[in-house]
matplotlib code that plots the C-alpha trace (Angstrom):
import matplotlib.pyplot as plt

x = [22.1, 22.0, 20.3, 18.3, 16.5, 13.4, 11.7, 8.4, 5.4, 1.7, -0.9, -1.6, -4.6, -7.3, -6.4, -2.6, -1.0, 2.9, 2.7, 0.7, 2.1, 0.0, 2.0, 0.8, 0.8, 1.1, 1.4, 5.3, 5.6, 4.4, 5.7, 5.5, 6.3, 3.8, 1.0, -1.1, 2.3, 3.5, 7.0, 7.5, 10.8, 11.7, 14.7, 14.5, 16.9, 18.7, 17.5, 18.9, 18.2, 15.5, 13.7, 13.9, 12.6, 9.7, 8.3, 7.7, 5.3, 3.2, 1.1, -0.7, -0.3, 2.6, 5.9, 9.6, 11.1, 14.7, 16.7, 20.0, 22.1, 23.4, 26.5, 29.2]
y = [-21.6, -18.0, -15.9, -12.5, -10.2, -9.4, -6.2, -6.1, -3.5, -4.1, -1.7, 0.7, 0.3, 2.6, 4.0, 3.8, 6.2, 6.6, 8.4, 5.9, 3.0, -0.4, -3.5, -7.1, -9.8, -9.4, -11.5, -11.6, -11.7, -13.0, -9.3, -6.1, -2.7, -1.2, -3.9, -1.4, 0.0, -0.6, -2.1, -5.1, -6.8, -10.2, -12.5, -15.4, -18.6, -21.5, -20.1, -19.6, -15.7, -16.9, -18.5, -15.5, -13.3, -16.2, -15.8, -11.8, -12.7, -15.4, -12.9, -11.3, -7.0, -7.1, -5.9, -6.9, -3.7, -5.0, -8.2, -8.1, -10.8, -11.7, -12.6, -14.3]
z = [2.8, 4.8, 6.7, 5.7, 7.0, 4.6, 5.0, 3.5, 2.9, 2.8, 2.0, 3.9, 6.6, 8.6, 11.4, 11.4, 13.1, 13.1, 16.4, 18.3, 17.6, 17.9, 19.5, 19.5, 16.7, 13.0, 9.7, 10.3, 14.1, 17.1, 18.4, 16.3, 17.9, 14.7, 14.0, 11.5, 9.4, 6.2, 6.6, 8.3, 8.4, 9.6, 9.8, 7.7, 8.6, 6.5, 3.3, -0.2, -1.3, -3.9, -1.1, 1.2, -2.0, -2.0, 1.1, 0.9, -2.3, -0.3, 0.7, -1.6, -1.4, -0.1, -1.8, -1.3, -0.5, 1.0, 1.1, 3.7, 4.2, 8.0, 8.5, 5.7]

ax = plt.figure().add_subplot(projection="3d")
ax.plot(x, y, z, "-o")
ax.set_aspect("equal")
plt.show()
């Protein structure tokens, strides 16, 4: 078991704007510095890699676009 940190992206939604970023609450995060981008990426605890890889495809849209492993 390990530790990653999964980085994520959903489809795109209206009214995102890179240089006014939205903060608050969002399918990964009780606190998200960009609530209406693309790429989320969350840390993952205790987990084999196939069960880190799992949880990006619970969601349905969303794409596994990195997988990094913490520490040893």
């Amino acid at each position: 078991m390990a530790s990653f940190i999964v980085t994520v992206r959903q489809p795109k939604q209206a009214g995102h704007d890179p240089h006014n970023k939205k903060t608050g609450v969002c399918t990964w995060s009780n606190y998200c510095t960009d609530v209406t981008g693309e790429h989320h990426s969350f840390l993952v605890t205790n987990v084999s890699e196939e069960q880190a890889r799992d949880l990006a495809y619970d969601v349905v849209g969303v794409r596994l676009t990195r997988l990094e492993k913490v520490g040893d």
